[in-house]
N, C-alpha and C positions, 0 to 999 in steps of 0.2 A: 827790632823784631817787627814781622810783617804778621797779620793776621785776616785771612778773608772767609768771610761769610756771604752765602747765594743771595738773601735775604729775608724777610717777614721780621717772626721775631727770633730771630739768628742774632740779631745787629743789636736788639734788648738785653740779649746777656754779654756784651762787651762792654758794656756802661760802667761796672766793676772795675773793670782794668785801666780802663781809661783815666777812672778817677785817682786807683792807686799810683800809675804811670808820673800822673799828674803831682800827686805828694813824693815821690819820691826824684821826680826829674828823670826817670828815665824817657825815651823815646818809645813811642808803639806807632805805628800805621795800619789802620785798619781799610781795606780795598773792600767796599758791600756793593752789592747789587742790590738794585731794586725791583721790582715787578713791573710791568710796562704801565703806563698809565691810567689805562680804560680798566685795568684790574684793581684799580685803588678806590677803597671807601665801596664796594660792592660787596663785599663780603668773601671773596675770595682765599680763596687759604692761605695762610702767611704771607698777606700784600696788607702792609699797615704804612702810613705817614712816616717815611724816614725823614723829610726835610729839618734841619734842625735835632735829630734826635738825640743828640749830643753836648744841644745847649751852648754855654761858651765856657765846656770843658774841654773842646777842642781848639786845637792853636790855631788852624786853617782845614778848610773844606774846598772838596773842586768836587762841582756836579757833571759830569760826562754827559753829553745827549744819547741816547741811542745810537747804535752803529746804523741802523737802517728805520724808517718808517714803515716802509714796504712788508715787512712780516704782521702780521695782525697774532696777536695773543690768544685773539679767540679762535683761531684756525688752527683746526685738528689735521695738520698733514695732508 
């Protein structure tokens, strides 16, 4: 089972399943997003510290870069 969430706290209420997952030996894969950098720890609306948020109830993690730097987060269009 695949499971994705955009991000903030989307990725907080998968914690449950992961751990159930985890007791029972099934597989889950969760694909999150996170909120671009300069958005994190400012207060921004659902951009919280995903790094780790999972602890080592995860079997493996891969952090993706951004597809591009070139787009700025704080640019309105």
């Amino acid at each position: 089972m695949a499971v994705i969430v955009t991000s903030g706290t989307a990725v907080a209420n998968l914690y449950p399943a992961l751990i159930e997952t985890g007791l029972t030996g099934e597989n889950i894969i969760f694909l999150i997003a996170d909120r671009p950098a300069e958005l994190i720890d400012c207060g921004a609306n659902q951009a919280i510290r995903q790094t780790a948020i999972f602890a080592d109830h995860s079997a493996q993690t891969l952090a993706l870069p951004s597809q591009t730097q070139a787009i700025n987060a704080m640019h309105n269009g």
